[in-house]
N, C-alpha and C positions, 0 to 999 in steps of 0.2 A: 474542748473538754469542759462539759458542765459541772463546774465549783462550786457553784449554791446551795449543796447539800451538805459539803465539809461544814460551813459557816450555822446552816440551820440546825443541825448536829452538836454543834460545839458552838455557844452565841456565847462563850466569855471568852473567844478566842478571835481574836482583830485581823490576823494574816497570817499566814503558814509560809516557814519556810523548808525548804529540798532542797537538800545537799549532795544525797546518795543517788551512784549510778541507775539501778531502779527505777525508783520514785521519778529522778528526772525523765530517764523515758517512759516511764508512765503518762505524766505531763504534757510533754513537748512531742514523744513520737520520734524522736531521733538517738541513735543514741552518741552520747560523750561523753570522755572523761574526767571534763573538769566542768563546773560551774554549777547554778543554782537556779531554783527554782522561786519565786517567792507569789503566793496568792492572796490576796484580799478583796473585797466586794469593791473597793475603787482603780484596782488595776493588777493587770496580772504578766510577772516580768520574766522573762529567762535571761537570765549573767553567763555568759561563757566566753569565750574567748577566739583570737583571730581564726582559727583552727575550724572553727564551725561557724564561720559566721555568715558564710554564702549561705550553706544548706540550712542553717536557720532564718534566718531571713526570706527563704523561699518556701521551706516544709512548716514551720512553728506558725500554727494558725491563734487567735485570738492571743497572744503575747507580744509587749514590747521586750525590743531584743535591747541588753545592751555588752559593752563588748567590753572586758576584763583583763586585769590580769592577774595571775594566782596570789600575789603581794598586796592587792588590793579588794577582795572578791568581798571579805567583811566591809570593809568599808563601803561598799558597794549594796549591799544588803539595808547596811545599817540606813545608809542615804536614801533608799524605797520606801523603808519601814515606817522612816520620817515623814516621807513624804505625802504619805497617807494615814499618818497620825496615830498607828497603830503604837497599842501597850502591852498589850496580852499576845505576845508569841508564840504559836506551836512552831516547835522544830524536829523533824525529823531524828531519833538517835542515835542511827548507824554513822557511827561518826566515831576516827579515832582518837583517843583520849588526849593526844599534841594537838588535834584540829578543835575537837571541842574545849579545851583551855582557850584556843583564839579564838574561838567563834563566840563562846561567854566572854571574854574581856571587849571586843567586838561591840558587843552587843548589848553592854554591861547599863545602859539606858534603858531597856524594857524587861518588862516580868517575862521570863522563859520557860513555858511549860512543854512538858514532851508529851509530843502528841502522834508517837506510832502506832499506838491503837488506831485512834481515828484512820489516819492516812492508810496501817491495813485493812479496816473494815471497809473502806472510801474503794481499794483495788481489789477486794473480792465479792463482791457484788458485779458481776459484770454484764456492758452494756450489749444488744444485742449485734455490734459490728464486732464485739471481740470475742463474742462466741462464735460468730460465724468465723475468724481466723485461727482460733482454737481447734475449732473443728477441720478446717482446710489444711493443718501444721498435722492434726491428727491422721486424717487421709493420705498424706504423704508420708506418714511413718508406716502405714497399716499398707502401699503399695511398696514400701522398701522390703519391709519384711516378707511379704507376699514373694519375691523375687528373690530373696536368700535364702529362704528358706528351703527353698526348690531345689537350690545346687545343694543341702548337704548334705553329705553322705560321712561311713566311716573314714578315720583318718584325718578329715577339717581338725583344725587348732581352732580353741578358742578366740585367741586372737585373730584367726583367719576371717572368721564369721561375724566377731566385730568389725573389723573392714570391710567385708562386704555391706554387710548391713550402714554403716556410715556412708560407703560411697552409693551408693541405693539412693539414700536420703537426701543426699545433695542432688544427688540426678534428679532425681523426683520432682525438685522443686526449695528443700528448705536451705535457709541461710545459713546454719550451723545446726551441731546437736542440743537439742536440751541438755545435755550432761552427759559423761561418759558412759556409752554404749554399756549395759551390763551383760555378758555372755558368760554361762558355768556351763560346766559339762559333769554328771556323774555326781559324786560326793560332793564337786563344789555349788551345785545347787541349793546345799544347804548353807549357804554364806550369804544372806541378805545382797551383801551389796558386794562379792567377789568382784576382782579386780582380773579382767581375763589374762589366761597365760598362754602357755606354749602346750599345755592340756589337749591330748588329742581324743577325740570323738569316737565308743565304742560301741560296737550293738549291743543294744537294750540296755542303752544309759539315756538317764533327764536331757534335758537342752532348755534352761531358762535362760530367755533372754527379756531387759527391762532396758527400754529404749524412747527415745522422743525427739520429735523433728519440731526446730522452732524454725516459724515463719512470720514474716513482719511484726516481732520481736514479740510473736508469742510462744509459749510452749505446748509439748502435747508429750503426754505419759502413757505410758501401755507395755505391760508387762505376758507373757504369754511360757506357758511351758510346754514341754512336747518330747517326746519317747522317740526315739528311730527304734523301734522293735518292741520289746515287750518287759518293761522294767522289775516286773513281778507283783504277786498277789499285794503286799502291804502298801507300795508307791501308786498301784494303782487306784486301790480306796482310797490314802490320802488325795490324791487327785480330786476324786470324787467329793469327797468330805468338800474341800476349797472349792470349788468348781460351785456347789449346793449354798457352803455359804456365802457364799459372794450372790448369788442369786435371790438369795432369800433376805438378804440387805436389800439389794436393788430395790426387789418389790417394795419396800415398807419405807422405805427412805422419803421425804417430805422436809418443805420447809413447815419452820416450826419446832421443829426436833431436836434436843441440844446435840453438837457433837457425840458427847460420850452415850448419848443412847442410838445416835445412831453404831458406832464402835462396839458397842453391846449385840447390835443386831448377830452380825457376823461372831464376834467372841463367843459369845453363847451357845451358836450351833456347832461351833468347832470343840468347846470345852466339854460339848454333852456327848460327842465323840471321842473323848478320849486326850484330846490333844492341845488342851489351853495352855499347857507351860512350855507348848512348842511354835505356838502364833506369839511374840516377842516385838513386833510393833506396830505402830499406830492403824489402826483400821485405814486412812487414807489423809490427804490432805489436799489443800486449795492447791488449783495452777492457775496460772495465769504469766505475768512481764519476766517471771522467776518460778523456776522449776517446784518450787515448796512457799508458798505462801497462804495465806492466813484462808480461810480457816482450818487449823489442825482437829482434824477427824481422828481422837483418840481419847481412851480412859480417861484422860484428865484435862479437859476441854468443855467449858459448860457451855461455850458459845451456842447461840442459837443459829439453825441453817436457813438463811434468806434466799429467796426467790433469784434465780440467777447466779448464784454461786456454783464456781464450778470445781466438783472437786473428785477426786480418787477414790475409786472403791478395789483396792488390792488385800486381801486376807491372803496368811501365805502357812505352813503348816514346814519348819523345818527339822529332819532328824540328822543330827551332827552322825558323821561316820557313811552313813547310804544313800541322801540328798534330801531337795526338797521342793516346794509346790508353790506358785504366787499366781498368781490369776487376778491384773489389774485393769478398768475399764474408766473412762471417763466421765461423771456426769454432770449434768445440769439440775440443779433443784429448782423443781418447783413450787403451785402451793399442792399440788395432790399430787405429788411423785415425782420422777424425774425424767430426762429425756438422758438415752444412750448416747455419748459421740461417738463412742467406739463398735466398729462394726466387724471386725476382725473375727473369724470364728474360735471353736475354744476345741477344735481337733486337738486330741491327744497325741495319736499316734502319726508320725509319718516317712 
């Protein structure tokens, strides 16, 4: 993992530390749940404990390992920090407020600046081996779905088609899900983030489903909706409306571009249809080690979009009572547009 960019970035900052699950496997490439991270231009350490210390020792490339235990891991910190004469601290935030009391008293020799910015702009920008695993996590969600899909018919529960689609995933190839499988049926289409039930499947009802297969601890997002029959005249234009904007972002999306205009792309075409006080959140956001990570693609986001960031383009159009529409794809920004991971077609009906 090349460091030398945190430091050229941030040249009042001496060594970084990682605490949080994340950030350490972002790092290291393994994952654990206990220990730390620390990086500076004279040496770069992973602290954890007996637990991983085989498979660190054989997987944790450019890192000296050294081995912990939870009663000591500050002091442990504090002894590297020393060691390479560092004053100026970035530390990681996700940290809770009993660990950050000891990790500041710990610590209480050097100047401690928080530096999660940095450390998220450092994991969304991504290198081109974790676009390529992003994309393989994503194939394996876009061949699970392909396969559940087929079986559904009237009658599936919601939560049937969640399981399928999960054990699809796993077949497939991926390690666990990116997040809980989202599966609506009918009216609960309109529920962003529905928690599926025992809701059975009827003709000419929605079927959105928002799903992601992570592989070698990346993730992949892809949302997709679909009709078993004929939903009616208004669900099917909204379809369309979504469908249109989502497309008309894709084209125009670029690095360069703040967030919020890119978020604009899509709102705008939805709003001049009628339906902007029915699109409710963020036009899309980064993926990557974590299902939601930096950069947030919405309204209130000036960040700028760099070259290799990979992030979500899902506009979704929902009416509480009769359901609703989301249509999510993945992309890669470039400097003149982006590249698709998602190849999944955008069939309505099936």
């Amino acid at each position: 993992m090349n460091t030398a960019d945190l430091f050229e970035n941030n040249p009042k900052i001496d060594a970084f530390v990682v605490t949080d699950e994340a950030n350490r496997y972002y790092f290291t490439q393994i994952e654990t749940s206990f220990g730390a991270v620390i990086l500076s231009p004279q040496r770069n350490v992973f602290i954890t404990d007996f637990r991983y210390e085989t498979e660190a020792r054989e997987k944790v490339k450019d890192f000296e390992i050294i081995i912990s235990t939870y009663s000591e891991l500050y002091a442990k910190i504090a002894e590297v920090l020393t060691s390479v004469e560092a004053k100026n601290v970035g530390y990681g935030e996700k940290m809770y407020i009993d660990e950050f009391s000891a990790f500041k008293s710990a610590l209480s020799g050097f100047k401690l600046k928080p530096a999660e910015e940095a450390l998220s702009l450092k994991r969304a920008v991504k290198t081109e081996q974790e676009i390529a695993t992003i994309k393989t996590a994503q194939q394996i969600a876009e061949t699970a779905l392909k396969r559940a899909i087929s079986r559904v018919k009237a009658g599936i529960t919601e939560r049937e088609l969640m399981a399928e689609i999960n054990y699809e995933m796993i077949i497939a190839g991926a390690e666990k899900y990116s997040f809980e499988t989202i599966v609506a049926f009918g009216a609960n289409t309109a529920q962003p983030h529905h928690h599926p039930s025992d809701k059975k499947l009827e003709k000419n009802e929605l079927i959105l489903v928002d799903m992601g297969a992570k592989y070698n601890g990346y993730c992949s997002d892809m949302t997709r909706t679909f009709c078993l029959g004929n939903p009616g005249q208004k669900l099917t234009d909204v379809y369309g409306i979504v469908k249109e904007a989502q497309e008309y972002a894709i084209k125009h999306i670029k690095a360069g571009m703040t967030c919020n205009d890119a978020d604009a792309l899509a709102r705008e075409y939805i709003t001049s249809h009628g339906y902007g006080s029915n699109f409710g959140h963020s036009f899309g956001h980064g993926v990557g080690v974590e299902i939601h990570e930096a950069p947030r693609v919405g309204a209130n986001s000036a960040m700028v979009l760099q070259p290799n960031m990979v992030i979500t383009a899902e506009p979704g159009i929902y009416l509480a009572g009769l359901g609703g529409v989301r249509i999510e794809d993945m992309l890669v920004v470039k400097e003149n547009g982006v590249v698709n991971l998602t190849s999944y077609d955008k069939k309505f009906n099936i």
